[in-house]
N, C-alpha and C positions, 0 to 999 in steps of 0.2 A: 130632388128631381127638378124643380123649377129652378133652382140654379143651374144645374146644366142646361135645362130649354133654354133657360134666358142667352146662355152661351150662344147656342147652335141659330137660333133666332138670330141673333147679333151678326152671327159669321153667314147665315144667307143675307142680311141687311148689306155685307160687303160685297157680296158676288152677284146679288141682285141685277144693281146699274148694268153690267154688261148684258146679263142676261134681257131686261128689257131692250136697250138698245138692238139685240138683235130680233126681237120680235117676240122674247118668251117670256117666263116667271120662273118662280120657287116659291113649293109653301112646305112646310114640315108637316108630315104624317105620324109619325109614330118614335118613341123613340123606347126601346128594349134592351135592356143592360146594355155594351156597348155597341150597340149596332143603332144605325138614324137609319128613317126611309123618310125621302122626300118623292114630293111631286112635281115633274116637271108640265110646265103650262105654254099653251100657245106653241110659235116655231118652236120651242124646246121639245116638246115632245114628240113631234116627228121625225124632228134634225138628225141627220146620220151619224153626227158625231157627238152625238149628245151622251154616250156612254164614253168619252174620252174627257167630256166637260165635265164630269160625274168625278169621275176620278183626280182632272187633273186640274178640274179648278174648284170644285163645290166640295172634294173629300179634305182634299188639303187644306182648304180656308178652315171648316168644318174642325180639325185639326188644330188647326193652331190655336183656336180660342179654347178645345174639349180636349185637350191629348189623348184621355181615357177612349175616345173616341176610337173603334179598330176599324168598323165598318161600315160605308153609306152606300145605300141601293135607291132607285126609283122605282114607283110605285106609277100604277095610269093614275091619273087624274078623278075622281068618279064621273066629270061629265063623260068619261071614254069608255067607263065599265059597262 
């Protein structure tokens, strides 16, 4: 199991930069046979397209480092719970 975190870990370290630059984060929640849930932070989590960024930039990076990887969900944040 720590070798796949350390993947998934690795592959938000690459999707990160943009995401701060536009005001948000990424942190990993959870991870359950093949499914991750992350947290999106800051503008990320309110952002209206943040379910398209989910998919079509944090699943797919997500992806390429884990293939085993089928599915990624966000999770709130706990400061939002």
């Amino acid at each position: 199991m720590a070798n796949l975190e350390n993947k998934i870990l690795k592959a938000l370290d690459e999707i990160r930069p943009y995401l701060v630059q536009d005001g948000g984060d990424i942190s990993l929640s959870s991870i359950v046979g093949n499914k991750v849930k992350v947290k999106l932070h800051g503008a990320c989590a309110d952002c209206k397209v943040n379910q398209m960024t989910l998919k079509n930039g944090v699943e797919t990076t997500i992806k390429k480092y884990a293939p085993e990887i089928e599915v990624v969900e966000s999770v709130l944040p706990l400061s939002e719970w």
